[in-house]
C-alpha positions in Angstrom: 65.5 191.7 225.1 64.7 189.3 222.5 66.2 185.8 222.7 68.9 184.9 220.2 68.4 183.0 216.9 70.8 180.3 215.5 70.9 179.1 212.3 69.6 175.4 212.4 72.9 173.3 211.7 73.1 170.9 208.3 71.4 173.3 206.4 73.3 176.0 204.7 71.4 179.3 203.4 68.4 178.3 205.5 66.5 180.9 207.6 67.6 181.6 211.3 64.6 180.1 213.5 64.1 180.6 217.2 65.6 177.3 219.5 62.9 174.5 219.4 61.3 175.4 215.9 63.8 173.8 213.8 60.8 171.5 212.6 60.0 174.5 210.8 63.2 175.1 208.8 63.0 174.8 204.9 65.6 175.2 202.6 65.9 178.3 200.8 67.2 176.4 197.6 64.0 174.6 196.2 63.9 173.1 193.2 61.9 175.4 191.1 58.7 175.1 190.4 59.1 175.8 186.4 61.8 173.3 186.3 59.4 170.7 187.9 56.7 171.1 185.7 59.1 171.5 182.5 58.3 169.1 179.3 61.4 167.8 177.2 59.5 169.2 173.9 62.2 167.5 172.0 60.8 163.9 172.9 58.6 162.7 170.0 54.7 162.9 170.1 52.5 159.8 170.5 49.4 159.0 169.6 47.3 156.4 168.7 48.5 155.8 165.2 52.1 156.0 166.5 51.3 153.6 169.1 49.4 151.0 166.6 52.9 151.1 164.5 54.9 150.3 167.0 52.9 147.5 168.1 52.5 146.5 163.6 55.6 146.6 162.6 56.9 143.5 164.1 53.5 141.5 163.8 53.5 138.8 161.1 50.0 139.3 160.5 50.9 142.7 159.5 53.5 142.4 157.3 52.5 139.2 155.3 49.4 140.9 153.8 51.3 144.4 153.3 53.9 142.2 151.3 51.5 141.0 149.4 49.1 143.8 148.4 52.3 145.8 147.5 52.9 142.9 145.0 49.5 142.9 143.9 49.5 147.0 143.4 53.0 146.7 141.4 51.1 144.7 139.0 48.5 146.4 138.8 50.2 149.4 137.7 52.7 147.8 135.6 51.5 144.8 134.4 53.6 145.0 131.2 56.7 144.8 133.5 55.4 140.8 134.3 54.2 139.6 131.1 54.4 140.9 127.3 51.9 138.7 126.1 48.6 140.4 124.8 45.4 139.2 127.1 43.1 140.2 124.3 45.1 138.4 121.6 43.8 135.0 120.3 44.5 132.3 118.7 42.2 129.1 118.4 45.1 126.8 117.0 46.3 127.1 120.7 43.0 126.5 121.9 43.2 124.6 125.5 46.8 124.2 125.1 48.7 123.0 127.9 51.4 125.1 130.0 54.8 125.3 128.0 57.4 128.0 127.9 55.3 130.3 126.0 52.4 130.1 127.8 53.2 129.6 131.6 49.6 128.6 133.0 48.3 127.3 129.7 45.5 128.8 126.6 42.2 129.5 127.4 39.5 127.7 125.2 39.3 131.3 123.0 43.3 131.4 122.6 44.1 133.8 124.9 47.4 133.7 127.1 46.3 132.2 131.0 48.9 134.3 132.6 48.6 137.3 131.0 45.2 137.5 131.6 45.6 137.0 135.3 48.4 139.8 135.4 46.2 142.7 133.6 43.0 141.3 135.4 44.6 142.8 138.9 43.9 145.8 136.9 40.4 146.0 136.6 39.8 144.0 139.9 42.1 146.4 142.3 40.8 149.3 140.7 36.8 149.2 141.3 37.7 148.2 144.6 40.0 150.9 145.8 38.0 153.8 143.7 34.9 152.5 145.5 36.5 152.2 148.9 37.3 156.2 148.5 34.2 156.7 147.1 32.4 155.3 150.3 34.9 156.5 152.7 34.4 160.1 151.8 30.7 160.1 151.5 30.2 157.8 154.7 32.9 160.1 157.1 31.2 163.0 155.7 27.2 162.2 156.7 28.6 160.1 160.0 30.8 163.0 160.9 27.9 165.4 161.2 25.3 163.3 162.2 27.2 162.6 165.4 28.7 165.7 165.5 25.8 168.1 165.7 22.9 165.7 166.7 19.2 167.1 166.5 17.6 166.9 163.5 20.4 166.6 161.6 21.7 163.4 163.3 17.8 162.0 162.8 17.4 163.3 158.8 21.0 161.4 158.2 21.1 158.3 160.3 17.4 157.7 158.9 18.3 158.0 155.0 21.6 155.7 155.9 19.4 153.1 157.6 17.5 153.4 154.1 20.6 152.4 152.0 21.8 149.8 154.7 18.7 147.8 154.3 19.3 147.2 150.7 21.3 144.0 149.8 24.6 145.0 147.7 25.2 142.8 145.7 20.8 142.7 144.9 20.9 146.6 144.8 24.2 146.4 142.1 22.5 143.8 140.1 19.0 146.3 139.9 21.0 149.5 138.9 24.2 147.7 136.2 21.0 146.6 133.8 19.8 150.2 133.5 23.7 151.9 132.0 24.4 150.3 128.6 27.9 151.1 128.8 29.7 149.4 132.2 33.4 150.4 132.9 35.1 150.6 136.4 33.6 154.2 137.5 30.1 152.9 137.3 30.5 150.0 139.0 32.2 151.9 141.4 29.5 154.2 141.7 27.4 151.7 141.8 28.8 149.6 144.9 29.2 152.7 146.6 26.0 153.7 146.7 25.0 150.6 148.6 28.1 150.5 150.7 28.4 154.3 152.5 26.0 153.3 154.9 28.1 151.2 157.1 31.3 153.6 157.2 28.7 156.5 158.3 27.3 154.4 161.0 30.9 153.4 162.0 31.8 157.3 162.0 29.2 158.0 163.7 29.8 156.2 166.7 33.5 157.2 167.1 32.4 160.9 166.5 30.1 160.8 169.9 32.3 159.2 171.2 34.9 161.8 170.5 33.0 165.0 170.9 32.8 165.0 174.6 36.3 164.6 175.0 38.7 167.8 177.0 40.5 169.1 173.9 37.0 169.2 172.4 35.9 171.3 175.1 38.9 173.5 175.5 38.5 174.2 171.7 35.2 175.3 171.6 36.1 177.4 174.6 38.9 179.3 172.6 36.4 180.4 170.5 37.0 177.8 167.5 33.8 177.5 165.7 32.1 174.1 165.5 33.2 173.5 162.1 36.6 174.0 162.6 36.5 171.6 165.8 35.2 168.9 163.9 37.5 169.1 161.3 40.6 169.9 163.1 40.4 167.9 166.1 37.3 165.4 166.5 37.6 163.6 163.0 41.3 162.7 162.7 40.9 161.5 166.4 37.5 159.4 165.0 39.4 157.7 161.6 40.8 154.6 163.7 38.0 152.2 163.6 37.1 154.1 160.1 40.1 152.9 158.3 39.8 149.1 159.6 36.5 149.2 157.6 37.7 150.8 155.2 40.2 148.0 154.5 38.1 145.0 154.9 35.4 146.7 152.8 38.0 146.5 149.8 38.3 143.4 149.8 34.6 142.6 149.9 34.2 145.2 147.1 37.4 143.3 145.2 35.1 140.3 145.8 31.6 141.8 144.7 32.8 143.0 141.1 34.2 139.7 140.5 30.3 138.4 141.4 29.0 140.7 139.0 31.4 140.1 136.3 30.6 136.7 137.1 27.2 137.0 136.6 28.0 139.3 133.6 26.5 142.4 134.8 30.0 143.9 136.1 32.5 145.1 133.8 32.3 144.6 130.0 33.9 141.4 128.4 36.3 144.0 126.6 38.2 144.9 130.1 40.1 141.8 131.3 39.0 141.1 134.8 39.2 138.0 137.4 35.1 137.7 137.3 35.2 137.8 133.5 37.7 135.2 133.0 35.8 132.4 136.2 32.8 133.0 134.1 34.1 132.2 130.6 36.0 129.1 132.6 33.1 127.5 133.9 32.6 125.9 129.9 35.7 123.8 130.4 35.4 123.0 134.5 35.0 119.4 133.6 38.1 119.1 131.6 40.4 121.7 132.0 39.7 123.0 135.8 43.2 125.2 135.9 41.6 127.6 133.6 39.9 128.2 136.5 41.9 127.8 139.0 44.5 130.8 138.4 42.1 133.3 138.5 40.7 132.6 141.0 43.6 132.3 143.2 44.3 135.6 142.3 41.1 136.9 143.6 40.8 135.0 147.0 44.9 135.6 147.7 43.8 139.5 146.9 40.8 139.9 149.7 42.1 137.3 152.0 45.4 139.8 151.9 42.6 143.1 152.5 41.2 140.8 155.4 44.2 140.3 157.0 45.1 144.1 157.0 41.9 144.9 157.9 42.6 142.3 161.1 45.6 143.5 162.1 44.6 146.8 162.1 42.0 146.6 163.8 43.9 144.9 166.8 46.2 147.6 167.0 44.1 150.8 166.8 41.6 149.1 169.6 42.8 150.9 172.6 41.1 147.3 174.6 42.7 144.8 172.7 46.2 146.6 172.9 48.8 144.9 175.2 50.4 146.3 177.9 
């Protein structure tokens, strides 16, 4: 005759047990194991460019310079919406005249309006720099993407033709190639910067791409059967533009800064397309006794990369997964 069971007491719908294995009781109504390992997919995705906004937005070092390159891009764009004075337009009675009503910073020594010149020379400046900043980011992601991507002989050929280009001074390189084109507008000094300046945004994507490729989702990619292509583009190269774009930013400003040199030097843009470089040159004639000629342009220029600097800066702080905060 067996021996009887009782149900073990302070836990209703649990299994009857024989007397002294009540250690043994579980209850019959577990959480389940779907709701335990259930994800609220209605909770917004992070990342690390979601992360570095959260930690931007309320940094003054952030802000400041985007304030101020927004300025600097309005008037670029619509530089007619600051000033309706002609830059080009001259007139040698006002020759060196002071500031007045008419002329808010003053005449240059040829006639021409001080501040209107500085508004339409944002123009000329902003646009070399951010046509060769794309210029070099596409061509530099593109070679450091699959040199460090697919490695071999591929990785050798690439890194060896980028060290090549890296060795060559810019601003020595642009000064070489500006005296062969006899006409000079913004594209071809673009061009020309950016063929001296690829190098260091394909050494800087390099690097983030090995460091990328050996990640899990990389892994778990290739083994769904996603070609190595594909895997680079969908997964390892948005995950390898963070330390990419910080370059990216400060190398506009330098770029900002080496067209004003060659301008300067008068081997950058054309004395027919109003630029900062163009009007420090011509103000170097009257330094002595009229310095402010020189003085507004060339605030505009250093406000302009010191504000790219910044960016670049504050960026870089924030998409550093080692200099973020906890």
């Amino acid at each position: 005759m067996s021996e009887p069971q009782h149900p073990t007491a302070g836990a209703p719908g649990a299994r009857v047990v024989r007397p002294g294995q009540e250690h043994v009781v579980a209850p019959l109504e577990e959480t389940p194991l779907a709701a335990v390992d259930a994800v609220d997919e209605s909770a917004p995705t992070g990342g690390a460019f979601t992360e570095a906004w959260k930690q931007l937005r309320t940094r003054p070092l952030f802000i400041v310079p985007c304030l101020v390159i927004l300025v600097i891009l309005v008037v670029s764009l619509f530089p007619t919406w600051f000033t309706s004075q002609d830059p080009r337009f001259v007139d040698l009675s006002l020759s060196l005249a002071p500031a007045s009503a008419e002329h808010p910073l003053g005449v240059t020594r040829a006639g021409t309006d001080v501040y209107a010149r500085l508004i339409h020379g944002a123009r000329a400046s902003v646009s070399v720099g951010l046509l060769t900043t794309l210029i070099v980011v596409v061509v530099g992601g593109v070679v450091g993407a699959l040199a460090g991507f697919f490695g071999g002989w591929i990785d050798a050929v690439l890194s060896r033709v980028a060290d090549i280009f890296f060795a060559l001074p810019l601003i020595l390189g642009a000064i070489v190639l500006l005296q062969t084109p006899k006409g000079r507008n913004v594209f071809t000094v673009a061009v020309t910067l950016a063929i001296f300046g690829w190098p260091q945004v394909a050494r800087i994507m390099r690097g983030a791409v090995l460091q990328v490729r050996s990640a899990e989702y990389v892994t778990a990619a290739k083994s769904l059967g996603l070609s190595r292509m594909a895997t680079l583009v969908r997964h390892v190269v948005p995950n390898a533009l963070g330390p990419v774009i910080v370059v990216a930013t400060i190398s506009l400003g330098t770029f900002i800064a080496a067209e004003a040199t060659l301008s300067f030097l008068g081997l950058g843009l054309p004395p027919n397309i109003v630029s900062w470089g163009g009007d420090i040159a011509n103000a170097r004639q009257t330094l002595r006794t009229d310095p402010w000629i020189l003085l507004w342009p060339s605030i505009g220029l250093s406000v302009t990369v010191l504000s790219f600097l910044m960016l670049g800066d504050a960026l870089r702080d924030a998409l550093d997964p080692k200099g973020r905060t906890r």
